[in-house]
C-alpha positions as CSV (number, residue, x, y, z in Angstrom):
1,X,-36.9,8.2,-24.5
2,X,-36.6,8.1,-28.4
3,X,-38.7,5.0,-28.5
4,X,-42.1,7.5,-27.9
5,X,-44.5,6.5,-29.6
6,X,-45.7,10.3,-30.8
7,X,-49.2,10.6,-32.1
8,X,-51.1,14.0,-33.2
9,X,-51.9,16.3,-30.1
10,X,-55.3,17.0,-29.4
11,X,-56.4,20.3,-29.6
12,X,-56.3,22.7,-26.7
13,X,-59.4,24.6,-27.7
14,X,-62.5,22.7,-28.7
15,X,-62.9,23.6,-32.9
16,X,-65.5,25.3,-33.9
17,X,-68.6,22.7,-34.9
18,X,-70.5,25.7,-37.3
19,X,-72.1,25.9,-40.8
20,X,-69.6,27.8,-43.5
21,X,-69.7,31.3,-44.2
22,X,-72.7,31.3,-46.3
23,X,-70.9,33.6,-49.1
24,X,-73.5,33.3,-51.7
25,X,-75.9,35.5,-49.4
26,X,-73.4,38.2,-50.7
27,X,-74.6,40.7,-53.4
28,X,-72.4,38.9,-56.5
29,X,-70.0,41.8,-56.4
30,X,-69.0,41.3,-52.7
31,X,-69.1,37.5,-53.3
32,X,-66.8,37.1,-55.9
33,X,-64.6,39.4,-54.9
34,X,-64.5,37.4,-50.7
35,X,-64.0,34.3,-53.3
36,X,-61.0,35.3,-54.6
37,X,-59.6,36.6,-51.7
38,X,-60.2,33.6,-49.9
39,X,-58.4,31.6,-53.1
40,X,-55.4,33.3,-53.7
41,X,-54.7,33.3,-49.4
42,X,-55.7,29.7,-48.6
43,X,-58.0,31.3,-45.9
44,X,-61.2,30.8,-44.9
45,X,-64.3,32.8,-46.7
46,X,-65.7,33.9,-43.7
47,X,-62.5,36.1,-43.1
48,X,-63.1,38.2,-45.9
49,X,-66.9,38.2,-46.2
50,X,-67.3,39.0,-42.4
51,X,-64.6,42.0,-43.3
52,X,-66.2,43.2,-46.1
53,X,-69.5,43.4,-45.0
54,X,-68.3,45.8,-41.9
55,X,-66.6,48.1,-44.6
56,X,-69.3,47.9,-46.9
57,X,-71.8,48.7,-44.5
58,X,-69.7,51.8,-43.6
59,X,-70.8,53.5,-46.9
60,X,-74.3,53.4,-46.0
61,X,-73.9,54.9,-42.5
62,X,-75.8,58.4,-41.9
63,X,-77.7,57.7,-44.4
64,X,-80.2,55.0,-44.0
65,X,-82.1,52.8,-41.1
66,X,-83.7,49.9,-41.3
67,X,-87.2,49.5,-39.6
68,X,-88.5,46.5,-37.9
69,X,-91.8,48.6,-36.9
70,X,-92.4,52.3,-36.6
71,X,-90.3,52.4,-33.7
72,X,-87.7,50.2,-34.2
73,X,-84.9,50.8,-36.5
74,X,-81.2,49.8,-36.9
75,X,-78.3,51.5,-38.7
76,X,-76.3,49.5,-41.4
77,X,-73.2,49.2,-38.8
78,X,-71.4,45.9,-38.0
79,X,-69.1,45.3,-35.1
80,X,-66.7,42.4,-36.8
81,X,-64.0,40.9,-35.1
82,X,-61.9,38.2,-36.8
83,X,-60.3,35.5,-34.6
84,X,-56.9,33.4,-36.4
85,X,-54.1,32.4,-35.1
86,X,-50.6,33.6,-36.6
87,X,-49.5,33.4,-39.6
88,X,-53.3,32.9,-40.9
89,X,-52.7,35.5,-43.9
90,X,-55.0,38.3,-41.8
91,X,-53.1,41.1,-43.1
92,X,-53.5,40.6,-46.7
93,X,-57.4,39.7,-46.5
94,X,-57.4,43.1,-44.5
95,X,-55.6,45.0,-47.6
96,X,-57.6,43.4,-50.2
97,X,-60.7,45.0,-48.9
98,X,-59.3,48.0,-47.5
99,X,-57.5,49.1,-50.7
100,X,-60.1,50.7,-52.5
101,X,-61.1,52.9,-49.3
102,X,-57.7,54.2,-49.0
103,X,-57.0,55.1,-52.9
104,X,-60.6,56.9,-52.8
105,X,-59.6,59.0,-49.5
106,X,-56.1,59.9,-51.3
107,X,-57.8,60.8,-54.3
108,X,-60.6,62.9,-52.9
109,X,-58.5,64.9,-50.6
110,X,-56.2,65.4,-53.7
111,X,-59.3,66.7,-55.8
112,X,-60.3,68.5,-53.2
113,X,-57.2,70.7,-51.8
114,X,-57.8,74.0,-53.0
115,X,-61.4,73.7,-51.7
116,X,-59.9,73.0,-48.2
117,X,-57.4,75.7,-48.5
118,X,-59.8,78.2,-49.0
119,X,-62.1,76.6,-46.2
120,X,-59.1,77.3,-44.4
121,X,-58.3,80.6,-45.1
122,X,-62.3,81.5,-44.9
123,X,-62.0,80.5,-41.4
124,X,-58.9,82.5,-40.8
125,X,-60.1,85.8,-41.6
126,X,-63.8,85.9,-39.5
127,X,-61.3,84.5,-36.8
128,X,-59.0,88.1,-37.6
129,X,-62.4,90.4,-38.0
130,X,-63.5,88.5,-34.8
131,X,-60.2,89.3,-32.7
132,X,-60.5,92.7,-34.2
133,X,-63.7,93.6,-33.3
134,X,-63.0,92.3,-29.7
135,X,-60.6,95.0,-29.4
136,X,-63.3,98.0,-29.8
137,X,-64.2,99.8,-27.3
138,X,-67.6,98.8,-27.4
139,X,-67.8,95.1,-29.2
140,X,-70.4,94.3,-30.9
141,X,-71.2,91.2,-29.3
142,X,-74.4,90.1,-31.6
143,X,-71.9,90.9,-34.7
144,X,-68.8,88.8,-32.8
145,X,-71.4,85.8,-32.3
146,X,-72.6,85.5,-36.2
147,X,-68.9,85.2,-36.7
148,X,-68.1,82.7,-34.8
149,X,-71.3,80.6,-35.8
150,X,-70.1,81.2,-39.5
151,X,-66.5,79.9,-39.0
152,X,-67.9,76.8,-37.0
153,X,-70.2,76.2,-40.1
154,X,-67.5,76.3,-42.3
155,X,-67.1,72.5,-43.3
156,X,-63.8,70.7,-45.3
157,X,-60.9,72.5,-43.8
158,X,-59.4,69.0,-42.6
159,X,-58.5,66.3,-45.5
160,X,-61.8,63.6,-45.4
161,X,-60.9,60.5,-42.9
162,X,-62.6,57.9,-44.1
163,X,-60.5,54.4,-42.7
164,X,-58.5,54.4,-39.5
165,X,-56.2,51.9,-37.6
166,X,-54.6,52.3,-34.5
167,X,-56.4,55.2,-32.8
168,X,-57.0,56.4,-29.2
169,X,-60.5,57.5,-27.9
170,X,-59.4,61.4,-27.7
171,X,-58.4,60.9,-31.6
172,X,-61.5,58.7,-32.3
173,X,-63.7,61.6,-30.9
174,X,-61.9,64.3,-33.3
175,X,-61.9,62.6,-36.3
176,X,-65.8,61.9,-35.5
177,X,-66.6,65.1,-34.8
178,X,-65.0,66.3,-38.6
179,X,-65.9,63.2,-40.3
180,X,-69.7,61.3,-38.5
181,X,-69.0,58.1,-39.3
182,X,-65.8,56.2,-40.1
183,X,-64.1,53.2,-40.9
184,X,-61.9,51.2,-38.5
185,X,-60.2,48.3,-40.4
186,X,-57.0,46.7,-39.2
187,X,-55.6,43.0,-39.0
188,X,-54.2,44.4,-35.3
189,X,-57.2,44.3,-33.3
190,X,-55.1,44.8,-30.1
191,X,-55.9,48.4,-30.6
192,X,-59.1,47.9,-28.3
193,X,-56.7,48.0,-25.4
194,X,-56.1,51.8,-26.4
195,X,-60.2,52.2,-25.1
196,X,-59.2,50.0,-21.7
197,X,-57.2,52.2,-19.9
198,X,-54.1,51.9,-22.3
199,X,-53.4,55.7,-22.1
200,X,-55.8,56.5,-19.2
201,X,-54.1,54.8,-16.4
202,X,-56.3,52.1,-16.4
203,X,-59.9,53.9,-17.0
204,X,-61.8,52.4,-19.4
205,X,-62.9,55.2,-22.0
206,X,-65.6,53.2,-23.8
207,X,-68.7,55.8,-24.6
208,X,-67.8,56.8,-27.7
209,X,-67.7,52.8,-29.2
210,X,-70.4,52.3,-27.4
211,X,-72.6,54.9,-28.9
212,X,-70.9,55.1,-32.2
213,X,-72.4,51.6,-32.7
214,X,-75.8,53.3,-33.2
215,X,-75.3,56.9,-33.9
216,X,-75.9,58.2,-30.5
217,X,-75.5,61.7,-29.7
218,X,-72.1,61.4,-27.8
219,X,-71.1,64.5,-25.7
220,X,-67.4,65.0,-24.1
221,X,-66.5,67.2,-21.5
222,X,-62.7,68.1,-21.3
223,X,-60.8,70.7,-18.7
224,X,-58.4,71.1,-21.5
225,X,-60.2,70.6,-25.0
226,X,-63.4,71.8,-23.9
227,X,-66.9,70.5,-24.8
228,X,-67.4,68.4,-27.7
229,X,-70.4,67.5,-29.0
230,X,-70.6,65.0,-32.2
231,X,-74.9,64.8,-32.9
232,X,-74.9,61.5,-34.6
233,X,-71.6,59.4,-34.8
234,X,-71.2,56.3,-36.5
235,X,-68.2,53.6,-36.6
236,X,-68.0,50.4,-38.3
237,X,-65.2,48.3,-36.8
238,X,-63.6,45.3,-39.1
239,X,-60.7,44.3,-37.0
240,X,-58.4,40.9,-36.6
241,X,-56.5,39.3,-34.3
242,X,-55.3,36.3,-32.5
243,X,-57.4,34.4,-29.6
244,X,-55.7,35.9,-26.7
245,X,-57.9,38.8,-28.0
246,X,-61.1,37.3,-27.7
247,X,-59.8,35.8,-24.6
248,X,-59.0,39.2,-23.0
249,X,-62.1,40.9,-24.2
250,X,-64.1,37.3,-22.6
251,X,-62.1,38.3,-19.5
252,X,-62.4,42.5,-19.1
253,X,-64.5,42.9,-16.8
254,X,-65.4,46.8,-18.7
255,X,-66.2,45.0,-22.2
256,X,-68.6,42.5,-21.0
257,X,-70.2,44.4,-18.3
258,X,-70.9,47.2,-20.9
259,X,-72.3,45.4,-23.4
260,X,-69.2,46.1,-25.9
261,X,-68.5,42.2,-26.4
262,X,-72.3,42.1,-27.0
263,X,-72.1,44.2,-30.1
264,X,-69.2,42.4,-32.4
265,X,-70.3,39.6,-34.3
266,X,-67.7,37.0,-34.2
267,X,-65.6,35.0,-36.9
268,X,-63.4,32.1,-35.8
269,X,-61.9,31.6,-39.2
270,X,-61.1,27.9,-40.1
271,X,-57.4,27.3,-40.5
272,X,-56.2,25.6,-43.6
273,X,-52.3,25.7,-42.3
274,X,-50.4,22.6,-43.2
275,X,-52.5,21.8,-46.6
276,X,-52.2,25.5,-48.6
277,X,-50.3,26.2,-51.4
278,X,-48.5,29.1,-53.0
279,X,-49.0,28.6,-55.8
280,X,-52.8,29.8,-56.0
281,X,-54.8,32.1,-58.3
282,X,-54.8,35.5,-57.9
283,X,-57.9,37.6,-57.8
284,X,-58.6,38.4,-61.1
285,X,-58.3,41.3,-62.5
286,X,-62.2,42.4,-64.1
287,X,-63.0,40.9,-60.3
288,X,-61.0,43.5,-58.7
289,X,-61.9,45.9,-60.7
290,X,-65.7,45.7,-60.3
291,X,-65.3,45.9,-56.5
292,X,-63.2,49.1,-56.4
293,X,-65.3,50.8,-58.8
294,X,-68.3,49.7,-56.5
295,X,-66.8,51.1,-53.4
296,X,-65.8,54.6,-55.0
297,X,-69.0,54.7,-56.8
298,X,-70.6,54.3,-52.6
299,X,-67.8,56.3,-51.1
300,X,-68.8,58.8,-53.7
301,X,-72.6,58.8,-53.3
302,X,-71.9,59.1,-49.8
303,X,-69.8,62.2,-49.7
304,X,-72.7,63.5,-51.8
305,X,-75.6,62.9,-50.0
306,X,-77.2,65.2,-47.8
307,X,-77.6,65.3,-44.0
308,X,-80.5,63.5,-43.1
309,X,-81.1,59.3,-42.7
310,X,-83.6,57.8,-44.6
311,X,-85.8,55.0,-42.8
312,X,-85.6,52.1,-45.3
313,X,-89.1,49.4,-45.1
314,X,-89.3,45.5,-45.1
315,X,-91.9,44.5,-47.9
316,X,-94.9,42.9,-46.4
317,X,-94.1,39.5,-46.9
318,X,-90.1,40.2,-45.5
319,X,-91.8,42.1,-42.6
320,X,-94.5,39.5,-41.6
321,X,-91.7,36.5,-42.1
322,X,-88.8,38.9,-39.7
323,X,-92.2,39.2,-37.1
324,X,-92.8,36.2,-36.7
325,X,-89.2,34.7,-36.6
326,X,-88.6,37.3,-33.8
327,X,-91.9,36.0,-32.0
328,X,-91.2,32.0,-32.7
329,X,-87.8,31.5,-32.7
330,X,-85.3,34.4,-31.2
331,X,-87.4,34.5,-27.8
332,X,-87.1,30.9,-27.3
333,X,-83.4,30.7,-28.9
334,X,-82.2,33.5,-26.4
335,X,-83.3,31.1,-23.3
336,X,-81.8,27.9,-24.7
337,X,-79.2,27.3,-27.4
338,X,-78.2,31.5,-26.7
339,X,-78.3,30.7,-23.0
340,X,-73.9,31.4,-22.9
341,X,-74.4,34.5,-24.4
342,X,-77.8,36.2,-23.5
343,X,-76.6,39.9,-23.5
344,X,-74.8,39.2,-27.6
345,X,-78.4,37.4,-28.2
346,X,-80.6,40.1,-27.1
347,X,-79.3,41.9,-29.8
348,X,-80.1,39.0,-32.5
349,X,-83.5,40.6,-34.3
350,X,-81.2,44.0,-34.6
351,X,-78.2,42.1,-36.5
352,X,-80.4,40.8,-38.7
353,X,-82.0,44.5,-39.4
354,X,-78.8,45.4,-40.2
355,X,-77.8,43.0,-42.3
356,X,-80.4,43.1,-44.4
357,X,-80.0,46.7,-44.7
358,X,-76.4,46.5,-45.8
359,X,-77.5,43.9,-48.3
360,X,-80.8,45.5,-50.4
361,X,-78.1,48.9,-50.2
362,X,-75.4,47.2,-51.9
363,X,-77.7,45.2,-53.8
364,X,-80.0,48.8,-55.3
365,X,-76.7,50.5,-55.9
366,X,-74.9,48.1,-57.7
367,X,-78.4,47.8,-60.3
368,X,-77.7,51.9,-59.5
369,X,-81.2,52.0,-57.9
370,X,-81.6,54.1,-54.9
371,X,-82.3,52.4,-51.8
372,X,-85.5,54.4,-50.9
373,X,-86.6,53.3,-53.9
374,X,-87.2,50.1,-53.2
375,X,-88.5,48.0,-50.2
376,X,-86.5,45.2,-48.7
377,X,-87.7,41.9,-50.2
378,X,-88.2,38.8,-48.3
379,X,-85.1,37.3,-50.7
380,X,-82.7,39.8,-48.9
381,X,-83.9,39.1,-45.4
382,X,-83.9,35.3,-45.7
383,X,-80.3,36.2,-47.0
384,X,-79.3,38.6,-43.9
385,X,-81.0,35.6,-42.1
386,X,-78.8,32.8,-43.3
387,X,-75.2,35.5,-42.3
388,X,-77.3,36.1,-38.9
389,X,-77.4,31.9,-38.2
390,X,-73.8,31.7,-39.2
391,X,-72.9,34.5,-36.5
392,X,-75.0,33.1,-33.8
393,X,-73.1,29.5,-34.3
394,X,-69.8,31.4,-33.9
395,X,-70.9,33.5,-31.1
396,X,-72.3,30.2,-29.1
397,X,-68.9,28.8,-29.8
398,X,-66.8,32.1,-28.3
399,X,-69.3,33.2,-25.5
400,X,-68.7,29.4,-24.4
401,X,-66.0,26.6,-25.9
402,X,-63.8,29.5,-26.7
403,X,-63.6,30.9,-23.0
404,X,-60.6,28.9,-21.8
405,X,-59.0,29.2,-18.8
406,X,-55.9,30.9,-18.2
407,X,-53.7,27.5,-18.3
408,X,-54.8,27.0,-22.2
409,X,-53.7,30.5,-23.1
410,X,-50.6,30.0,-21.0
411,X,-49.8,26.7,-22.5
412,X,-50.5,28.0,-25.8
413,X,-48.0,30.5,-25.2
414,X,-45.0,27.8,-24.4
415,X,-46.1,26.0,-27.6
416,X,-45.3,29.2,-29.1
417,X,-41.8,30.0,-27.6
418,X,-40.8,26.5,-28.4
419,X,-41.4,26.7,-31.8
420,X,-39.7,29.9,-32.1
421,X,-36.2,28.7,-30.4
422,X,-36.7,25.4,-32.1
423,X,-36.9,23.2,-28.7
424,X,-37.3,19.6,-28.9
425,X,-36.5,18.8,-25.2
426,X,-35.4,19.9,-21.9
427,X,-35.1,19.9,-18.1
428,X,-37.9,21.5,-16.4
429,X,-35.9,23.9,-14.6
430,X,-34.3,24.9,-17.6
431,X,-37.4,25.5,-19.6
432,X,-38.8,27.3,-17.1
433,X,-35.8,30.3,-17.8
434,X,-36.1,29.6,-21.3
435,X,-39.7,30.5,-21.1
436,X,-39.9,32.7,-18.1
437,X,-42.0,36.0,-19.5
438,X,-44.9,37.9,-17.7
439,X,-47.2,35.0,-17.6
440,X,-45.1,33.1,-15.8
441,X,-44.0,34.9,-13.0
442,X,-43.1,31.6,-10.6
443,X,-42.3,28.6,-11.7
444,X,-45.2,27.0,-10.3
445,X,-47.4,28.5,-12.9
446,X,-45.2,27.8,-15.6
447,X,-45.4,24.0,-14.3
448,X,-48.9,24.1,-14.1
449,X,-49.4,24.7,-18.2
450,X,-46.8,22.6,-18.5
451,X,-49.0,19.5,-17.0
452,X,-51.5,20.8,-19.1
453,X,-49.5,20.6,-22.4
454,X,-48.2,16.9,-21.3
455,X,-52.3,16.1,-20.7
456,X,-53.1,16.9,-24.3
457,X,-50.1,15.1,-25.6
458,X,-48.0,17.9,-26.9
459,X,-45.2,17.1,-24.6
460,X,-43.8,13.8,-22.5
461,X,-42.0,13.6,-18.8
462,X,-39.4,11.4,-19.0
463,X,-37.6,10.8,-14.8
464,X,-34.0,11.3,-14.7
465,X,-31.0,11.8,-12.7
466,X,-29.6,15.4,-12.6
467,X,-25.7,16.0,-12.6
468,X,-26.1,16.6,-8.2
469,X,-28.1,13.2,-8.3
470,X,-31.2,14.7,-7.8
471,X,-34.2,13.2,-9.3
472,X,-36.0,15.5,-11.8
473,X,-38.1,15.6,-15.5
474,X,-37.0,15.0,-18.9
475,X,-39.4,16.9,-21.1
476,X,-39.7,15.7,-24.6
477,X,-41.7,17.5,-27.2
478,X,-44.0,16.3,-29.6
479,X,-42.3,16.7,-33.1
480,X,-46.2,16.9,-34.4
481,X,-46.3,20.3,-33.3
């Protein structure tokens, strides 16, 4: 069957029909740095810009809200979840923008080791005259309490946290309790499985993202570890992955119930695979430069700040503009081009809140203005506007295109295994063993996104005689893919 006449496969999942990251929203800093990101990796902008505005808006959180109306406001904190499939470059956009949160954590708990060691050894001794005092005859059991209040007080005995990757909820919940507000940024966003019942046998464990999403008081009860109480706990996620993670998330019954899918905007990065080149520029140097030095000069404010959020305002002309957009538009959006996705669009008028207040931060600080200082223009909001649109294109796109069923992801999957043992063509039964993994546990399914694959064009049956003189199928694969 050499005389084929092969042509390009369709696509198995409907492409994304959206407007481009809008990139020039970005405060110039952020844009020219998710620029040359996106240049020197042949990626897609919206890769890096949706990544950096997650990390970014972690140096804001716990320390200012944005307010729609007097009692309405949202916390700089972004969700992000980056969908690519392999080999889409996700791990160096993810290190570009993590780098300079990693060298200031290294750096700062450097600087600051001898202060931690005596925090440490503070701690230690109330903890002696504590035990000591227990052993009296007669305890002084006012005296033994001050103690213990003043060791618990007793902050920076633990190296600062500031970015995490793979984590479990128990270790989530500890480093929030001695950090309030981290960073999770990693080009594995499989680690979500770890709050699904990874390590739990099966019991979803999803409180703390839940309320880490808006710095709710979260409150753990453990027979072993005790009571933990963190007040106000904030987590901005930046994660990336392939589709059988949105699919998986689209398909957990504990993410979408909960409202957890609800709260990550979505990215479905173009691919450019097939037309990139090595041979690109690299992010230059002063560009580089001037987007570390922004994130230590945050990461440092933010260390130095004191405990208590400060409730940022939308000028009169952004606020009346955001009021009446909510009134006019989102309302009516929500019942009809939202209608796949009405628990992610509820939450619309709060994305663009935060937004906007990740934008007029980064924008005050990098004129080194602070934000209190200044209300949020209607320039900035049509701006978080404009990043809101782009997410609600993307999210219409997952919540329904991207929802496949389960004979695209499997099919997708024998694509995969045949490009990795280089397989041009084969008897069903054969393939079937060549392929046979947990997906496929009968041969029926494995025939079934087989069909599927020969539908699309990606393979061809070709009827034959086997060696008993049986009839059976000749599959032929499509050298396009």
């Amino acid at each position: 069957m050499n005389n084929i006449q092969w042509t390009e496969p369709r696509p198995l999942r409907q492409r994304v029909n959206a407007i481009p990251f809008p990139v020039n929203a970005l405060p110039s800093v952020l844009r020219d740095m998710a620029q040359a990101i996106s240049v020197t990796t042949s990626t897609d902008v919206g890769m890096a810009g949706t990544a950096m505005l997650s990390a970014v808006g972690y140096c804001f959180t716990g320390l200012y809200r944005l307010a729609g109306k007097a009692d309405h406001t949202e916390p700089p904190v972004l969700y992000s979840l980056i969908i690519a499939q392999p080999s889409e470059r996700k791990s160096p956009v993810m290190h570009f923008i993590k780098a300079p949160f990693d060298s200031f954590e290294s750096k700062y708990n450097k600087d600051h080791l001898e202060e931690m060691y005596t925090a440490q050894q503070e701690v230690k001794a109330l903890e002696a005259r504590v035990k000591a005092m227990e052993k009296e005859d007669e305890p002084d059991t006012s005296a033994i309490a001050k103690l213990r209040v003043q060791a618990e007080n007793i902050r920076n005995t633990a190296p600062v946290r500031i970015a995490v990757d793979d984590i479990t909820p128990e270790s989530l919940a500890s480093e929030l309790s001695e950090n309030d507000s981290l960073l999770m940024i990693s080009d594995e966003a499989g680690m979500l499985s770890n709050f699904n019942g990874k390590y739990s046998n099966g019991i979803p464990n999803l409180d703390l993202l839940l309320k880490a999403w808006n710095g709710e008081k979260y409150i753990c009860n453990r027979v072993i570890r005790g009571r933990m109480e963190i007040p106000r706990p904030y987590l901005s996620v930046a994660l990336a992955g392939q589709p059988y993670i949105w699919d998986n998330m689209m398909n957990d019954t504990a993410f979408r119930s909960s409202g957890l899918i609800a709260r990550f905007v979505p990215c479905f990065a173009k691919s450019d695979v097939g037309k990139r080149r090595y041979d690109t520029a690299p992010i230059p140097q002063e560009v580089r430069a001037r987007y570390h030095s922004l994130i230590h000069q945050l990461l440092k404010s933010k260390k130095n700040h004191g405990d208590e959020e400060t409730i940022l305002r939308l000028s009169r002309e952004a606020s009346e503009e955001y009021i009446g957009y909510c009134n006019n538009y989102i309302e009516k959006e929500i019942k009809e081009s939202m209608c796949c996705c009405q628990d992610w669009g509820g939450k619309f008028h709060g994305l663009i809140l935060r937004i906007a207040c990740i934008l007029h931060c980064a924008d005050c600080c990098s004129r080194g203005v602070e934000p209190s200082e200044e209300n949020v223009n209607h320039d900035t909001l049509v701006r978080a506007l404009n990043i809101a649109h782009y997410y609600r294109y993307q999210a219409i796109y997952g919540f329904s295109v991207n929802a496949p069923d389960s004979n695209i992801v499997k099919a997708e999957k024998i694509i995969q295994i045949f490009k990795t043992k280089e397989i041009k063509q084969g008897l069903k039964s054969d393939l079937y063993h060549s392929c046979r993994c947990n997906l496929f546990p009968t041969s029926k399914d494995f025939y079934s996104a087989l069909n599927t694959l020969a539908e699309y064009g990606y393979i061809a049956y070709e009827d034959v005689t086997a060696a008993n003189n049986k009839k059976t199928q000749m599959v032929h694969v499509n050298p396009h893919i």
